[in-house]
PAPARO-984894 format. One record per residue: y, x, z of N, C-alpha, C in turn; residue in one letter. Coordinates in steps of 0.2 Angstrom, whole numbers, plus 5000, padded with zeros to 4 digits. Each point is the difference from the previous one (the first is absolute). Layout:
! PAPARO-984894
YXZYXZYXZA;...
This chain:
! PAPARO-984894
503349174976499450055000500050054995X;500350004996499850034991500750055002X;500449985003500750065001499650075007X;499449965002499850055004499550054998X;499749984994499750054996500550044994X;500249945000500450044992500450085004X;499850055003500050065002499950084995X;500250025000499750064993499250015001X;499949994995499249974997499850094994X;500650024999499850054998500150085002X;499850054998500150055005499750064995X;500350065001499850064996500050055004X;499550044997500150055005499750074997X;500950045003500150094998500050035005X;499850064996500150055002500450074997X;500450015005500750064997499550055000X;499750074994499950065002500850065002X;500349974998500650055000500549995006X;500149935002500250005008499950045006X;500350025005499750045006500249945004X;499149985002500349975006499550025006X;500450005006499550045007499549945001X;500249945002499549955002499849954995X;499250044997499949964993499449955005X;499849944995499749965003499250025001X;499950044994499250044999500350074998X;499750065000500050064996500350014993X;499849934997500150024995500349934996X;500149955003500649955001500650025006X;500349994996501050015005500349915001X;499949954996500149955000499649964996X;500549935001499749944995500649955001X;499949954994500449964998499749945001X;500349935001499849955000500649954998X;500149945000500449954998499849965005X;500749975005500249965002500649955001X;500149975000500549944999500350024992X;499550004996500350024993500250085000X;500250055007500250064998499550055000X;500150054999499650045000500050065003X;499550005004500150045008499650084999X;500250035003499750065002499650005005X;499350015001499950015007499750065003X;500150035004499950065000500250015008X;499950055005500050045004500650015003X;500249985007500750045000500150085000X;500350044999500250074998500250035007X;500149965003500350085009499449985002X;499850095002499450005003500149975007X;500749995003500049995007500249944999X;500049944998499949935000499549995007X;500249955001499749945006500149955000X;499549955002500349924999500150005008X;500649954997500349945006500149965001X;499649964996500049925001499449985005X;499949944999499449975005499350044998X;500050024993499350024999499950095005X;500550015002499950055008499549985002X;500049935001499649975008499350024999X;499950015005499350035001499449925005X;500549975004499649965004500349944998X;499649964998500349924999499549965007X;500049945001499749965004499749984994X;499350005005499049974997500049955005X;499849934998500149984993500949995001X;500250004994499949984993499850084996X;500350045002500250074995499450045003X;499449984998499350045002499650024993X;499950075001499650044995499749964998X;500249994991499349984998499450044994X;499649965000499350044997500050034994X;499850044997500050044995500049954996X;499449985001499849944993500049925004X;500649974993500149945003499449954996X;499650024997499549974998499650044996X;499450004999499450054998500250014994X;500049974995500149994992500850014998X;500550025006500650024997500150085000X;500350014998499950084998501050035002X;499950045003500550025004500250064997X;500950005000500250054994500550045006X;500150064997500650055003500849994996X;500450065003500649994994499850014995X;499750074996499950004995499549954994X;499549975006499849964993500649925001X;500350005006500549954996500450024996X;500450074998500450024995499549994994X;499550025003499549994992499949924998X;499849975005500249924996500549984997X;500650045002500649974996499950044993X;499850035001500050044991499549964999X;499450005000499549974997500149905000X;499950005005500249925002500449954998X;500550025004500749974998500350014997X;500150064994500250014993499649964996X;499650005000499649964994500049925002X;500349985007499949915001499549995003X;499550045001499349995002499950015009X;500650015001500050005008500649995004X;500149995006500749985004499850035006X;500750045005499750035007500749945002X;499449975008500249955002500150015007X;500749995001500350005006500149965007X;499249995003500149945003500449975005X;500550055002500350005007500449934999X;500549995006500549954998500250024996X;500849954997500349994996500650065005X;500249985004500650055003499750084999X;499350005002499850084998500150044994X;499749964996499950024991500949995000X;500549965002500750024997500250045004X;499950055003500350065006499850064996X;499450004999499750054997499350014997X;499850014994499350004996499750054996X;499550004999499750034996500349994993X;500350064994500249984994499449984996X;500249914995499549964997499549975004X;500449995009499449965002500349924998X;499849965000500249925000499649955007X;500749975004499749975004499649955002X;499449985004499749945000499850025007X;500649955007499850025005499249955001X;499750055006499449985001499849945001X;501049965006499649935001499949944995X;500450034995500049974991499349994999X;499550035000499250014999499649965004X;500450025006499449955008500149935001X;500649994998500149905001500049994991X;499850054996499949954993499749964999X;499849954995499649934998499850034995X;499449964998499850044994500449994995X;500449954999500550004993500750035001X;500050035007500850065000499350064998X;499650015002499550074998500050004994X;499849944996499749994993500950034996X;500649975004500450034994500350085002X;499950025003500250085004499350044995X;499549964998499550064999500050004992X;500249944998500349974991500550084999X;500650005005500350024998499850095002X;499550025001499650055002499550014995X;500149964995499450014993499549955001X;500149975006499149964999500149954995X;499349954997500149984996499549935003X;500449915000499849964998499549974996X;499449995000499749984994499949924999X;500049984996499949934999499849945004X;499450045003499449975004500749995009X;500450064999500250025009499750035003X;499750034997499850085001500350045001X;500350045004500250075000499750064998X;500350024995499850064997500250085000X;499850055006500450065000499850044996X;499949984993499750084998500750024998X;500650004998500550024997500650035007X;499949975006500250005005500350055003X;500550025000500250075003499850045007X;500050054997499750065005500650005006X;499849995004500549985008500050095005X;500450025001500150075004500349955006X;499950005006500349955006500250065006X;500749985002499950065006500749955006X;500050045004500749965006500050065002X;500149995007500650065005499550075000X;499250005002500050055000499249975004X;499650065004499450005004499949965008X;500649964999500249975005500249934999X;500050004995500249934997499349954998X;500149934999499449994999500049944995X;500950004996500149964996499750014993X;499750044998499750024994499449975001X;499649995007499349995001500149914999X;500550005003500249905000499949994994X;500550044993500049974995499449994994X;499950085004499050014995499649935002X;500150005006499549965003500249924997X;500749975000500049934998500050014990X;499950064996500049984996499250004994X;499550035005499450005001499649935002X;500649975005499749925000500149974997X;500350024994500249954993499850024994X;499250065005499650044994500550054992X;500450015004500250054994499650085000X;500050024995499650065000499950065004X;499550005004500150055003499950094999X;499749984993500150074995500850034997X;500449935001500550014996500650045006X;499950005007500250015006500150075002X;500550045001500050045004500450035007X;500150035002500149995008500550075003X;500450004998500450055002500249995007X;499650055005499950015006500750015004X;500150074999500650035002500849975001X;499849944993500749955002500650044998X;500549995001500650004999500350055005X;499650015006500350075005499550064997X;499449994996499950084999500450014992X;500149954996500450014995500850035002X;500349975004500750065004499750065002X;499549995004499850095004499950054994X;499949964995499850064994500850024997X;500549965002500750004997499849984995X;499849954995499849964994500849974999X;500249974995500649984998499849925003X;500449985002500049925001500749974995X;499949915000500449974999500349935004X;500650005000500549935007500149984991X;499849925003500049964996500749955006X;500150025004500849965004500150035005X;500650044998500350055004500249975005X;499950015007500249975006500850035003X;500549984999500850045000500049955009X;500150085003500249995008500750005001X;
């Protein structure tokens, strides 16, 4: 479990005033850097304006159930982010160790393709855990054992969660089973749009297992 966090935990982020770039992230951001598998990635925009995707995240109609729209808010007290504030969790968050964005898809999914400095914990990981496989995933998450056996989150990392996209309902699985093991729901946030509106914005990803046809 500890090789499944140990993911880049650190992360900076610039910006070029002297660069020309056509597709900046903001007006007034052109990029950002973050740390993954130890390297240090650029993420930024792709540059031809006439780009298109062509992978699965084309699809427009999945079969409901399983791949049915889900709700805004996957619980009152979670607070739901965009690209930009997840770029800003990395600079804020996950530079300083005080946060982690969590990719709850499978394990086939996260190694195809991911968000740079996500780290995996598929959903069904969370739903059939006990409390002592919970107790040690949230240990290595910052929480804190107290003497009594207590759990203690106040040190606990700040959680960014996200999967396929508005269509997906693995983010709500993992929110939802890691809530029943009372982890914080202040520390929680909800990246709606997933992994297909982070390609539609042409965002930098990373393959963690190249698939050779």
């Amino acid at each position: 479990m500890k090789k499944l966090i140990i993911v880049a935990l650190f992360t900076s982020l610039v910006c070029g005033d002297t660069e020309h770039v056509t597709v900046k992230l903001t007006d007034t951001l052109p990029y950002a850097y973050t740390i993954d598998s130890g390297k240090r990635i650029k993420i930024e925009r792709v540059q031809d304006t006439s780009n298109r995707l062509t992978d699965d995240y084309t699809k427009t109609s999945r079969p409901c159930p399983p791949f049915c729209i889900q709700p805004t808010k996957v619980d009152p007290n979670i607070k739901n982010i965009s690209e930009l504030e997840l770029i800003q969790f990395m600079k804020d968050k996950v530079a300083n160790n005080l946060g982690v964005i969590i990719d709850a898809r499978l394990k086939s999914w996260f190694e195809l393709e991911t968000i740079p400095s996500a780290i995996n914990i598929p959903f069904p990981v969370m739903q059939s855990a006990s409390r002592k496989k919970a107790e040690l995933i949230f240990k290595i998450l910052g929480m804190k054992v107290e003497k009594d056996g207590t759990w203690n989150f106040e040190n606990a990392k700040e959680l960014a969660v996200f999967c396929n996209g508005v269509w997906c309902g693995q983010s709500k699985h993992f929110i939802s089973a890691i809530l029943k093991h009372n982890y914080p729901a202040s520390k929680i946030s909800y990246y709606r749009s997933g992994f297909q509106g982070w390609k539609l914005l042409g965002l930098t990803t990373i393959v963690h297992k190249e698939i050779k046809k």
